[in-house]
C-alpha positions as CSV (number, residue, x, y, z in Angstrom):
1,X,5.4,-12.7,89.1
2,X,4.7,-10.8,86.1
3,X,4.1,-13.1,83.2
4,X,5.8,-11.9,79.5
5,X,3.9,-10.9,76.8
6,X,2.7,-13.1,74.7
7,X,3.3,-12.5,70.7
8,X,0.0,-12.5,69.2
9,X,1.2,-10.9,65.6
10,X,4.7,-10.8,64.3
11,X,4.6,-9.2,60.8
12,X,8.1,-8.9,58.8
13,X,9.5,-7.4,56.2
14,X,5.8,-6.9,54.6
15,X,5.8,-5.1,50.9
16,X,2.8,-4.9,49.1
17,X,2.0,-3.3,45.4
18,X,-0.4,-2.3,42.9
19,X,-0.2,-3.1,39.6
20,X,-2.3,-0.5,36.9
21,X,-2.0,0.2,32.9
22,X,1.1,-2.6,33.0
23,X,3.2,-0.7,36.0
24,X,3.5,-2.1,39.5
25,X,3.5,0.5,42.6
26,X,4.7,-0.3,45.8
27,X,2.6,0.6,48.4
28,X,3.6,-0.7,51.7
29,X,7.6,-1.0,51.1
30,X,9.5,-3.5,53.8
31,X,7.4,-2.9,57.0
32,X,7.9,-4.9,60.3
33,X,6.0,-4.8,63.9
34,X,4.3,-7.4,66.4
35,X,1.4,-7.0,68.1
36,X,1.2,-9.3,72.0
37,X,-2.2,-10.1,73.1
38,X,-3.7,-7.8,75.2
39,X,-1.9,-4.8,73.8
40,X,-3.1,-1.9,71.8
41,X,-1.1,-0.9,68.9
42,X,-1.6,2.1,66.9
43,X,-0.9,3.6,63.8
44,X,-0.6,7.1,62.5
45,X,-0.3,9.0,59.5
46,X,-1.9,10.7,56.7
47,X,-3.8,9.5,54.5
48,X,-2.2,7.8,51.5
49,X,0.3,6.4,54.1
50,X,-0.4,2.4,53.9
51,X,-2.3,2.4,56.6
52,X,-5.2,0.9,55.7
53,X,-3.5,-1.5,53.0
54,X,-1.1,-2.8,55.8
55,X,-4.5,-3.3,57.8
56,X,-6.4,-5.3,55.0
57,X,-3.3,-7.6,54.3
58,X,-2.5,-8.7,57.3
59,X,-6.4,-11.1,56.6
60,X,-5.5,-11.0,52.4
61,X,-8.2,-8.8,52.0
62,X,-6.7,-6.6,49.7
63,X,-8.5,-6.0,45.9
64,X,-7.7,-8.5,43.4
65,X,-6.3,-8.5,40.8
66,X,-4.7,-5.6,41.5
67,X,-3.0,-5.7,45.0
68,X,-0.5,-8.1,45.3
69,X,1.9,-9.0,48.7
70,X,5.6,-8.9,47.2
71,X,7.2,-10.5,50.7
72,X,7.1,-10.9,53.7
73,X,5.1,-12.7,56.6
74,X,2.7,-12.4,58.9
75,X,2.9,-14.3,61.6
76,X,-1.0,-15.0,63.4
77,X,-0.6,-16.9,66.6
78,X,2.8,-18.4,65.1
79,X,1.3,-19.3,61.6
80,X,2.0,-17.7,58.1
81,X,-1.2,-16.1,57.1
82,X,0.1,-15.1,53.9
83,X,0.4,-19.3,53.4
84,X,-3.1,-20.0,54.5
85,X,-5.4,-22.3,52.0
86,X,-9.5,-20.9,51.1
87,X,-10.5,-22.7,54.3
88,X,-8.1,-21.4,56.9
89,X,-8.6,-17.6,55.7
90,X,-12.4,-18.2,55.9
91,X,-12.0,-19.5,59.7
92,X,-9.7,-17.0,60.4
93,X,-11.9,-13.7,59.2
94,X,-14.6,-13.0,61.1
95,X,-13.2,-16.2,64.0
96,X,-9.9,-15.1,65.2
97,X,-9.3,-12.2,63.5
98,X,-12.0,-9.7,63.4
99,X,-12.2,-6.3,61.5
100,X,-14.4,-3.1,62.4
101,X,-13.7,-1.4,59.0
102,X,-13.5,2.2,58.5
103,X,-17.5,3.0,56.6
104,X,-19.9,1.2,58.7
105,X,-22.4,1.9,55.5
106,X,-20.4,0.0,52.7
107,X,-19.5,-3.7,55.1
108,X,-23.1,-3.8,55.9
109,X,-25.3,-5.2,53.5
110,X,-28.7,-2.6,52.6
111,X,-31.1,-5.0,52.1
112,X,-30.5,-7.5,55.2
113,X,-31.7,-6.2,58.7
114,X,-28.6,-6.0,61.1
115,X,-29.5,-8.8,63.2
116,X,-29.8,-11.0,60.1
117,X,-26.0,-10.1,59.3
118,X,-24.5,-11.1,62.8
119,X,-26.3,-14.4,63.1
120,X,-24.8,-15.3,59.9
121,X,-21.2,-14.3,61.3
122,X,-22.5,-16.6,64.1
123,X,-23.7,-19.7,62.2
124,X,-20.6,-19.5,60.0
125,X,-17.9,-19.4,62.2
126,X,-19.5,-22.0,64.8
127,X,-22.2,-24.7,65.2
128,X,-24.8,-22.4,66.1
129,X,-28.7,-23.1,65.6
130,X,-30.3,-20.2,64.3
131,X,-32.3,-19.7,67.5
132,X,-29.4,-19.8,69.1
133,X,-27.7,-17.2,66.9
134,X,-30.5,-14.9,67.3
135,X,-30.3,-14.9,70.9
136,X,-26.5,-14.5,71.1
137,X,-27.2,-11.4,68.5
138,X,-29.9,-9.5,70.7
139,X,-27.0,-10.3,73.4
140,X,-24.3,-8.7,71.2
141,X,-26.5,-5.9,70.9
142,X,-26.9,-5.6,74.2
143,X,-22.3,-6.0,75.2
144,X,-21.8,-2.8,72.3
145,X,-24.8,-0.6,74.1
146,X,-27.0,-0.4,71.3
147,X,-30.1,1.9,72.3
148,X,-33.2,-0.6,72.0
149,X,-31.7,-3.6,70.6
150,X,-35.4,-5.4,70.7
151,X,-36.4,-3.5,67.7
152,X,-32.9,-2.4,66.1
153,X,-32.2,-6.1,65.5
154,X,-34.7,-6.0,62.7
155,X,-34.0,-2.7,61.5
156,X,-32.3,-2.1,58.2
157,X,-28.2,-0.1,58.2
158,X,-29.8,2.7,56.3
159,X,-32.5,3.5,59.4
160,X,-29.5,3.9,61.7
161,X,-27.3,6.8,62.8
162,X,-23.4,6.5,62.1
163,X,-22.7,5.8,65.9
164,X,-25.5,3.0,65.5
165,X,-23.9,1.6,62.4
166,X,-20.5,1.7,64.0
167,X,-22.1,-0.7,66.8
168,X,-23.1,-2.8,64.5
169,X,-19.9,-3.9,62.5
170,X,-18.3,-3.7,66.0
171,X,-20.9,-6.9,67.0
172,X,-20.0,-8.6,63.7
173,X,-16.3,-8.1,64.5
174,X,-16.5,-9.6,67.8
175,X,-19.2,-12.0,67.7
176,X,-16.3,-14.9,67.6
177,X,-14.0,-13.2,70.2
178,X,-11.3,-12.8,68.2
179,X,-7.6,-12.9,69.4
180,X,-6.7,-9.7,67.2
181,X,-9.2,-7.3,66.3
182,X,-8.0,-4.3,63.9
183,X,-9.9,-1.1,63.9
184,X,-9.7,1.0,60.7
185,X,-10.5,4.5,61.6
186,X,-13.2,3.2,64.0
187,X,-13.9,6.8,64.6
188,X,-14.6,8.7,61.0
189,X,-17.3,10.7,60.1
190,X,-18.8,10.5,64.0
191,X,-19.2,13.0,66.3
192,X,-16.8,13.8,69.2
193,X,-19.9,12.4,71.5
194,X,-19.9,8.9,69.4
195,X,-16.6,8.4,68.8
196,X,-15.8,8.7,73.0
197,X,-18.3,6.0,73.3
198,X,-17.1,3.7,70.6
199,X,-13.4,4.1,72.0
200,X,-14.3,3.4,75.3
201,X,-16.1,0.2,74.4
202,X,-13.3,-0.9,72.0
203,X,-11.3,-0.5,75.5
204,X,-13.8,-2.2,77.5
205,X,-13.8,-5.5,75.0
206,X,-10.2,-5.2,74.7
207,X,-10.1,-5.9,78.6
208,X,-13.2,-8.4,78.6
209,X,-11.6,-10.6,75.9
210,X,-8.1,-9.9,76.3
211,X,-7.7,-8.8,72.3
212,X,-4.5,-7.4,70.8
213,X,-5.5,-4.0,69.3
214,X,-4.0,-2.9,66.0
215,X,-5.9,0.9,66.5
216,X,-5.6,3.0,63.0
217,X,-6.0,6.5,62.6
218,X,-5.0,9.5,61.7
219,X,-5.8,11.4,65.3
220,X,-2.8,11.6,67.6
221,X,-5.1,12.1,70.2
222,X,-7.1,9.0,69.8
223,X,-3.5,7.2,70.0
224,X,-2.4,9.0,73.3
225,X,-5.4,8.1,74.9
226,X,-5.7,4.0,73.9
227,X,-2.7,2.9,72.8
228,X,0.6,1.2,74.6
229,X,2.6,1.4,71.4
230,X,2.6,3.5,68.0
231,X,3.7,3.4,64.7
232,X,4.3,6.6,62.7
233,X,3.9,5.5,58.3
234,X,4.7,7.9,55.9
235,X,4.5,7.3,52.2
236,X,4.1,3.0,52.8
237,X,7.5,2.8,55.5
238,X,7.5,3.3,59.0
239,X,9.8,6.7,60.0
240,X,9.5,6.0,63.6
241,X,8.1,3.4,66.2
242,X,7.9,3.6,70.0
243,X,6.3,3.5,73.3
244,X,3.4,6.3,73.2
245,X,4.7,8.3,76.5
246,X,8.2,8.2,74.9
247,X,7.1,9.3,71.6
248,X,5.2,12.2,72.8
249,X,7.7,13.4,74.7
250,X,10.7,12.6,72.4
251,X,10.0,12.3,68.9
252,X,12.9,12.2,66.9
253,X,12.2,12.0,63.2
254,X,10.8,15.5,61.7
255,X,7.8,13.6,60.0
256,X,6.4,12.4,63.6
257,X,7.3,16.2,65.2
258,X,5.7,17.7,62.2
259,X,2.1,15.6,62.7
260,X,2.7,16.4,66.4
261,X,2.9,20.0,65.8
262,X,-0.2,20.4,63.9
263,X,-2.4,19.1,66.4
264,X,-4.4,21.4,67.8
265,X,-3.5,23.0,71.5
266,X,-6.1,24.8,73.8
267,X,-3.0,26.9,74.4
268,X,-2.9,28.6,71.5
269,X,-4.2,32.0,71.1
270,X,-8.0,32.5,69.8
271,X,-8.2,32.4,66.3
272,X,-4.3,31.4,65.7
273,X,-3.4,29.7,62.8
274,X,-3.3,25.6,63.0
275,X,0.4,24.8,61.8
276,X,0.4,22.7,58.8
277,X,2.8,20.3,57.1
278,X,3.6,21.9,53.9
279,X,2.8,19.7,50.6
280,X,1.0,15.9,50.5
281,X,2.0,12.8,50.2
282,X,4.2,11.7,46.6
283,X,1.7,9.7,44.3
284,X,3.1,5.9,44.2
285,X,4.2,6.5,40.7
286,X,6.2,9.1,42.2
287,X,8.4,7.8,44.9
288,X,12.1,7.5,45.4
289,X,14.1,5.0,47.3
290,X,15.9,7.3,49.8
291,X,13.7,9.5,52.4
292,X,10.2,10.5,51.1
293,X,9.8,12.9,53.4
294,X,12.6,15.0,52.3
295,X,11.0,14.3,48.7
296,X,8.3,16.1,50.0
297,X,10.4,19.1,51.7
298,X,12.0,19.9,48.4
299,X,15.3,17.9,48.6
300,X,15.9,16.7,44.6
301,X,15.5,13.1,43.5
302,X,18.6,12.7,42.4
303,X,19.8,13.5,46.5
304,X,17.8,10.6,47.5
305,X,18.8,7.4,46.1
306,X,19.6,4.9,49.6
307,X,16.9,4.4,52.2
308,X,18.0,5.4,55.3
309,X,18.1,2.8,58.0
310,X,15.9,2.0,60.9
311,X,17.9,2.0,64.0
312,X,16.9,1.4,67.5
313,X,18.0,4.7,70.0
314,X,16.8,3.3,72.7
315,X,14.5,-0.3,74.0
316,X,11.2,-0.3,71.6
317,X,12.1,3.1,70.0
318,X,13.1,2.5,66.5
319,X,13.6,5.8,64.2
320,X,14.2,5.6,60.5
321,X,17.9,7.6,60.3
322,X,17.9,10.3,57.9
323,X,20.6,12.9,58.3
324,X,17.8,15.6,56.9
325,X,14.5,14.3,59.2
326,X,17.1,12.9,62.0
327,X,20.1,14.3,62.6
328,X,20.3,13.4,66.1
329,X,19.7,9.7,65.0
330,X,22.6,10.0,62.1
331,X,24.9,11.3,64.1
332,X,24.7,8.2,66.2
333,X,26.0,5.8,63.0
């Protein structure tokens, strides 16, 4: 028999704002999803979306003073996180929750060799001798295929490639292994070589330490290929939510079919223009309360003055219900 899932993350309701020169900007505006262990959940959008800010919350890692979590919870293994005391947080980052964060360069530090830096995430999140710590690093090492980790355990982060870096805050981020590991654009600034091998190990540890997955990026391809579920943001909400087979072959809201439509085809025609989604993303000081991406297709403010609601068309597929972005989805109201 087929156990049920188990609900490793449950975030609800989540807002979260920046406050600059006396004004406070919402940035992530009422978001909710869960997360069961062993599953891979991804999230898309552009950049300036929330991705990233949702990510960095969900430990309270966001900048002080400026970010600040309005409401909401998040709900780690059936505890509030947003409730957790100095001590709890430290246990929890870098123990049960661990981050690969999107610029390998910037969360190492330049003058510590590597192995130095994972033996410290080792010593600090158990009872481990130094010794000890060393040898479970050259092991590390070893689990996220590191080319020569005899000698790379002494080297410095600036005497390594990307890909190598990348290994490196990968071995920090499971040197506990964690229940939840979030990947912030694991991916960026690597080749398509590199990235292939450091999504196929996130894979392979996801299965070795049975790990919910919260996967973010910007590449729809990197979603199809590793995740069960996605979330589509846009402008700090989610538009649209589903299983990723379903929401390939059946997006509903215009924002999702728009990012689905500039990806690029090996159909197309030599030397054809890449569709594009006209515009950017509104600034935070610039965002209305009804559907941002018709803000961004032109429709006047004054139009767009009640949020439309997320409904559910079918089991697990939730679609935010715009009669502009969703017609199909508004006509069901």
């Amino acid at each position: 028999m087929k156990r049920p899932p188990e609900t490793l993350l449950d975030v609800h309701r989540l807002s979260i704002a920046f406050e600059a020169d006396g004004e406070r900007h919402t940035a992530v505006d009422d978001v909710s999803f869960s997360l069961s262990r062993g599953e891979c959940l991804g999230i898309v959008g552009e950049s300036g979306c929330g991705k990233s800010v949702t990510a960095l919350s969900l430990a309270r890692l966001l900048p002080q003073p400026m970010g600040r979590i309005l409401q909401g919870e998040v709900l780690f293994d059936g505890r509030d996180v947003l409730k957790m005391n100095a001590r709890e947080l430290q246990h929890l980052r870098g123990g049960r929750m661990g981050f690969i964060f999107q610029e390998p360069m910037q969360a190492l530090n330049p003058v510590r060799t590597i192995g130095d830096q994972i033996a410290e995430t080792l010593m600090l999140h158990s009872d481990m001798s130094a010794t000890t710590a060393w040898t479970e690093t050259l092991r590390l090492l070893n689990v996220v295929h590191m080319p020569d980790p005899e000698q790379r355990i002494n080297d410095y982060p600036h005497s390594l490639s990307g890909g190598m870096r990348q290994r490196v805050v990968i071995a920090m981020a499971l040197a506990c292994r964690p229940d939840l590991i979030i990947a912030d654009e694991p991916t960026t600034a690597l080749d398509v070589t590199v990235q292939q091998q450091i999504l196929s190990l996130i894979r392979e540890l996801r299965e070795t330490l049975h790990a919910g997955v919260l996967l973010i990026t910007h590449d729809l391809g990197v979603i199809a290929q590793n995740c069960d579920r996605v979330v589509v943001m846009y402008a700090g909400r989610i538009v649209e939510e589903a299983e990723v087979c379903e929401l390939f072959a059946a997006p509903c809201h215009a924002y999702t079919k728009a990012l689905l439509a500039a990806t690029p085809r090996l159909d197309l025609p030599p030397k054809s223009a890449l569709p594009t989604i006209p515009g950017t993303v509104p600034a935070l000081s610039e965002l209305v309360q009804g559907c941002r991406f018709c803000q961004r297709t032109g429709v006047p403010a004054e139009e767009l003055v009640q949020r439309p609601p997320l409904i559910e068309i079918s089991p697990g597929h939730w679609v935010e219900a715009c009669p502009r972005c969703s017609p199909e989805v508004w006509a069901q109201l």
